[in-house]
C-alpha positions in Angstrom: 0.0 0.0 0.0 1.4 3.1 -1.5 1.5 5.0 1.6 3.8 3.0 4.1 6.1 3.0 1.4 7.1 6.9 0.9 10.5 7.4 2.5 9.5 9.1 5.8 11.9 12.4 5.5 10.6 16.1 5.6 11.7 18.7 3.0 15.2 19.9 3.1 16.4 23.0 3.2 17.5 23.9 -1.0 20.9 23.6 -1.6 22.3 24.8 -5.2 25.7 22.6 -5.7 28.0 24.2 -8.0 28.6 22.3 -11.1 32.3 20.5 -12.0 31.3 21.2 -15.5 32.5 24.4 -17.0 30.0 26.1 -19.1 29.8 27.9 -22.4 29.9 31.8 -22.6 25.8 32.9 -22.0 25.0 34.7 -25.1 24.2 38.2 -25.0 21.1 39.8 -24.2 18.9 39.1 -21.8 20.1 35.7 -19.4 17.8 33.2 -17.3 16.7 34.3 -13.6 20.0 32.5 -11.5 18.0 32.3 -8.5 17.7 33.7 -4.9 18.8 32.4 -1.5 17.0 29.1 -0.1 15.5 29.4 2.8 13.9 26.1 4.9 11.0 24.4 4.1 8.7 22.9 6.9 7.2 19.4 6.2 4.3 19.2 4.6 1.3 18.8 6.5 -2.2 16.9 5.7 -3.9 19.8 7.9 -3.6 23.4 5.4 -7.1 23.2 3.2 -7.1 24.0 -0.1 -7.1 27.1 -1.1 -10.4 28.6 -0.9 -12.0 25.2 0.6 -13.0 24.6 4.0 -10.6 21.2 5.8 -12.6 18.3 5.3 -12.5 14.8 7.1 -9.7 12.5 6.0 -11.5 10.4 2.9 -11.2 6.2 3.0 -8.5 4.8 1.1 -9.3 4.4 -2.3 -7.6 1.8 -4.4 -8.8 1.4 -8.3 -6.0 0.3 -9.5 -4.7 -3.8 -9.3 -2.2 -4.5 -6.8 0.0 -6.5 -8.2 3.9 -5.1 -8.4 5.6 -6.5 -12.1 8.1 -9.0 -11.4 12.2 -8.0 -12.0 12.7 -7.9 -15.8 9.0 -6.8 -16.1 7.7 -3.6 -17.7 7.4 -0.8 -15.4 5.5 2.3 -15.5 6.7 4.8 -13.4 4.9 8.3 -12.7 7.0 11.3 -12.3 5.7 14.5 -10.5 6.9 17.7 -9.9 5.6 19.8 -7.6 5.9 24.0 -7.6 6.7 24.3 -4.0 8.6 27.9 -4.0 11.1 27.8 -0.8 9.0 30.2 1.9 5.6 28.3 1.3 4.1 26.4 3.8 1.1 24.8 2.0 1.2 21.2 0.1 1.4 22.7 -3.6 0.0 21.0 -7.1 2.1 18.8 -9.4 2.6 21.0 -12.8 5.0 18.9 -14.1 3.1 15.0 -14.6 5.2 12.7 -16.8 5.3 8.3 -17.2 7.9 6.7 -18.5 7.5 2.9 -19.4 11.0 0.9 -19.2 10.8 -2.7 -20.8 14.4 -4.4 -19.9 14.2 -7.1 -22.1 13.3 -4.8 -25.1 15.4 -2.0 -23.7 12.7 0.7 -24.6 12.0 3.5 -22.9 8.8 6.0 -23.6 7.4 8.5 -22.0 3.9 10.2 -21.8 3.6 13.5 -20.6 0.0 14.9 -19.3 -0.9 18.6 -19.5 -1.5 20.1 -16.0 -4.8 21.5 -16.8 -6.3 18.0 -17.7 -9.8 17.5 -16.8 -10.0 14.2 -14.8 -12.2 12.4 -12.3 -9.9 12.1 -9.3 -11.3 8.9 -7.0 -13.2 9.9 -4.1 -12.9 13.6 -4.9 -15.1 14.1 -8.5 -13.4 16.5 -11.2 -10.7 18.7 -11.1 -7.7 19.6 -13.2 -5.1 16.9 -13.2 -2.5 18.7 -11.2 -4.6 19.0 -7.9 -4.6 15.2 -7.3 -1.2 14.9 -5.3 -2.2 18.0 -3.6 -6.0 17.0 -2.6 -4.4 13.3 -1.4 -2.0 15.1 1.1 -4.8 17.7 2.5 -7.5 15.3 3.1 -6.0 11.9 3.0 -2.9 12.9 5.1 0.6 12.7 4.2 1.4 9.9 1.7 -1.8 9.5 0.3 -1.1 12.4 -2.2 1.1 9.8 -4.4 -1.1 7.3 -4.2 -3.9 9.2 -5.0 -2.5 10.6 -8.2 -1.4 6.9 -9.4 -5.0 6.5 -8.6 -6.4 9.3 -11.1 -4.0 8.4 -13.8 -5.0 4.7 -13.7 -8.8 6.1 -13.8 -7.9 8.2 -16.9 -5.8 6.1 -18.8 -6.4 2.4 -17.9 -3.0 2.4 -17.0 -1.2 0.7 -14.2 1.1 3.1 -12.4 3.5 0.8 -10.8 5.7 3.4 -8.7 5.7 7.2 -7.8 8.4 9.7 -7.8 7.7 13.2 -6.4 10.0 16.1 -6.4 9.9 19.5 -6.0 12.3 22.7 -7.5 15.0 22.0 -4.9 15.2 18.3 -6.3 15.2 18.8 -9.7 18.8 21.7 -9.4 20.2 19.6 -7.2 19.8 15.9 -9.6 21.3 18.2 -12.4 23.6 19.7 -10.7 24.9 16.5 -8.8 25.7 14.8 -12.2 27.3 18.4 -13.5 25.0 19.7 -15.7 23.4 18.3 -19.0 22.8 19.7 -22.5 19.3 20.3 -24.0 18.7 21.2 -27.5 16.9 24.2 -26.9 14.2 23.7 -30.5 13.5 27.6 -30.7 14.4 31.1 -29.5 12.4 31.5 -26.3 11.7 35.1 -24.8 10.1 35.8 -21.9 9.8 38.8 -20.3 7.6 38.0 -17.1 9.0 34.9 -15.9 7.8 33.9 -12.4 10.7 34.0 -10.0 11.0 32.4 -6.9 10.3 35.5 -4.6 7.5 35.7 -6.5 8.4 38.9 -8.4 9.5 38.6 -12.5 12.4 38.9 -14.7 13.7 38.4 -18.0 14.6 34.9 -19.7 15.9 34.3 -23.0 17.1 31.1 -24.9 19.1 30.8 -27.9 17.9 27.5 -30.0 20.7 24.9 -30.6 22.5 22.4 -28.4 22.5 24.5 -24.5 24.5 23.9 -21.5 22.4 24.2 -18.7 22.7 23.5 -14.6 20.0 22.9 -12.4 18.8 26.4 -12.4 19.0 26.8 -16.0 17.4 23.3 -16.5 14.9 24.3 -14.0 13.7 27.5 -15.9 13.6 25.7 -19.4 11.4 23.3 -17.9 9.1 26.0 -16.5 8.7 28.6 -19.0 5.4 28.7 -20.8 4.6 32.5 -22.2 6.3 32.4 -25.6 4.2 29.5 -26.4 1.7 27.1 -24.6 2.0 24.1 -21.7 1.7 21.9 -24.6 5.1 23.0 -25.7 6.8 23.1 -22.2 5.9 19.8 -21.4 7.8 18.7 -24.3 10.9 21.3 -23.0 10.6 19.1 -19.9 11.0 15.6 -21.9 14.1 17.1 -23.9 15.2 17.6 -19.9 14.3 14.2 -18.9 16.8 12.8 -21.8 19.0 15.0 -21.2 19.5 14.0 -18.3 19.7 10.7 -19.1 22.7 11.0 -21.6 24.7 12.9 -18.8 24.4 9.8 -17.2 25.3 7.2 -19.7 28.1 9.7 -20.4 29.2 9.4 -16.9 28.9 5.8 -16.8 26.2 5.8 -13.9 24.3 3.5 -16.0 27.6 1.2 -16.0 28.4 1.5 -12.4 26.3 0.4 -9.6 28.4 1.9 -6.8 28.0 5.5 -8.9 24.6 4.8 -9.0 24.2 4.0 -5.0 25.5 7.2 -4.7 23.9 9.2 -6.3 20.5 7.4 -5.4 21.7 8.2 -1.5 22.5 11.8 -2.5 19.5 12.5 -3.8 17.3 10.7 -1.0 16.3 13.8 0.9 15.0 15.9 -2.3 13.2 13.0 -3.4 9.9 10.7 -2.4 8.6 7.9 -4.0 7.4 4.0 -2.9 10.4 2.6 -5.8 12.4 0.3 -3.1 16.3 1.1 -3.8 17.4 -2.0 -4.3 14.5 -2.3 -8.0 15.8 1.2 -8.6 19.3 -0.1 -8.7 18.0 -3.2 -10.5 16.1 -1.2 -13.1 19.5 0.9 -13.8 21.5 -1.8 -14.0 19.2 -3.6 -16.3 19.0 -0.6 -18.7 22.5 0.1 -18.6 23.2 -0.4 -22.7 20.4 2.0 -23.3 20.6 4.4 -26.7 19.0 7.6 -25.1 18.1 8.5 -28.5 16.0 6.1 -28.9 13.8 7.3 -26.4 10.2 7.8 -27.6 8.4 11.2 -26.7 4.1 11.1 -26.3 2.2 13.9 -25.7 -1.0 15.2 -25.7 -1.8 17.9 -28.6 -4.2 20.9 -28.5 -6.7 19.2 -31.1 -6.5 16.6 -29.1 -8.4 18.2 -26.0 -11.3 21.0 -25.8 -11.1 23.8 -23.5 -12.9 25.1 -21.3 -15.9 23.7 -18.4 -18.2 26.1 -16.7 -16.5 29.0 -15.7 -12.9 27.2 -15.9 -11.8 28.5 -19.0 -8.4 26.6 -18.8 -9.9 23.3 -18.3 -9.0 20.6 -20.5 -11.2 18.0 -21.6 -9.3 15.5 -23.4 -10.7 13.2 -26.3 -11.1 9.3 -25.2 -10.5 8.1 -28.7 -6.9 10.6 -28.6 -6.0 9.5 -25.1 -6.7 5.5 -25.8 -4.7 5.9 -28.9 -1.7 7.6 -27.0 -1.7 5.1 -24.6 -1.3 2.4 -27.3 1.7 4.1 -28.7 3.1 4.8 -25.1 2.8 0.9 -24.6 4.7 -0.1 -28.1 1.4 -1.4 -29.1 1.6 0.7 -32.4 
């Protein structure tokens, strides 16, 4: 049971490591937002209402999905949230970033589905809401813990998909995974301007990306994956699957994939910026299993804007996506097409 299983630590204070990796001039012109100074975040607590809702009783467990874990050498699908905690809030925040990734060892494929935030989706228990509330209505009225497992929940609902394990992490995370394996390089598609990025002390400042093959450290990597102005969510949540493989190819380059003890390291490093129910020793298993993996042949899903309608009641934003689109992403996300 999903729950039990989270790794019982409370949110650490953000650290930025400096990366080993030395970095190309920044063009000229405008440069990404480098951040402010961290400052601690408490532990999340199942007791701050959402906004604008009065604290309700903690809701039964619900449990949609089977309960069966795959077997070592199985497929595995694996659901990826990132929540927008910024470093002096004290409330349990949404997940904005929601990505799968299916691993098949024996096939060595990798693929992953990425959902737009603004999905609208029965969540169990709860009725509808955008997709991106789930984690965050799990923690407020099912305590702490329940938030993963009642996402996993809403995505089986939606997709008829079994979510097999959880990973949650937050803006603190995400800098320090990229900046503990020294930076990666993204392929930055297009020139991206924006002039009222959201910073972290919740004022606004000017980004600006060149396209072509970008060094970027967690802070960088972090704003790539965030920005959304010059274009749509649709496009960002494909920014943040160019991030995912980058990622990945830092660490081939590095030979984590090849090296278990570089792996166990890295995993323990990362321990206090990350939650999930994965045990460490499959983690380590799944890593070592995939450690011949071609990166670039990593297959990218996503949802398209024909491929939704916008807009219930007064929630403008809302997206209702097409059965027929989302069954047939699912097929390709499965290597069934």
């Amino acid at each position: 049971m999903l729950p039990s299983a989270i790794i019982p630590t409370p949110w650490p204070t953000i650290q930025v490591l400096p990366s080993p990796v030395a970095a190309p001039p920044m063009p000229a012109g405008p440069q990404p937002f480098m951040g402010t100074p961290q400052r601690p975040v408490p532990a999340m607590t199942e007791t701050v209402p959402l906004a604008g809702q009065p604290l309700l009783p903690s809701a039964p467990f619900i449990d949609v999905q089977p309960a069966a874990t795959p077997a070592p050498g199985q497929p595995v699908t694996i659901l990826l949230l990132g929540h927008d905690q910024r470093p002096d809030e004290y409330t349990v925040t949404r997940t904005d970033a929601i990505m799968l990734v299916r691993i098949d060892p024996k096939s060595q494929r990798v693929a992953t589905l990425s959902l737009p935030r603004d999905l609208w989706v029965d969540i169990p228990g709860y009725g509808y809401n955008r997709i991106n509330t789930a984690y965050q209505t799990g923690e407020v009225y099912g305590g702490r813990g329940y938030g993963l497992h009642l996402a996993a929940q809403t995505v089986y609902q939606l997709l008829g998909l079994r979510i097999d394990y959880v990973f949650l992490i937050g803006f603190d995370g995400f800098t320090n995974l990229i900046d503990q394996i020294g930076g990666i390089t993204v392929n930055v598609e297009k020139e991206l301007y924006d002039t009222e990025f959201p910073t972290m002390d919740y004022g606004y400042t000017t980004v600006h990306f060149l396209p072509g093959p970008q060094y970027m450290d967690g802070t960088t990597a972090l704003i790539y994956s965030r920005i959304r102005h010059p274009d749509s969510d649709f496009e960002r949540i494909q920014r943040q699957q160019a991030v995912i493989i980058g990622i990945a190819a830092r660490l081939r380059e590095r030979g984590d994939l090849e090296n278990l003890l570089a792996a166990d390291q890295l995993t323990s490093a990362l321990r206090d910026f990350v939650r999930t129910d994965m045990p460490k020793d499959r983690i380590l298993d799944m890593v070592w299993a995939m450690r011949n993996l071609d990166v670039t042949s990593i297959q990218r899903f996503v949802l398209t804007p024909d491929s939704v309608v916008a807009g219930v009641g007064n929630d403008t934003f809302a997206l209702v996506p097409s059965p027929a689109a989302l069954n047939r992403l699912v097929q390709q996300f499965l290597g069934n097409e």
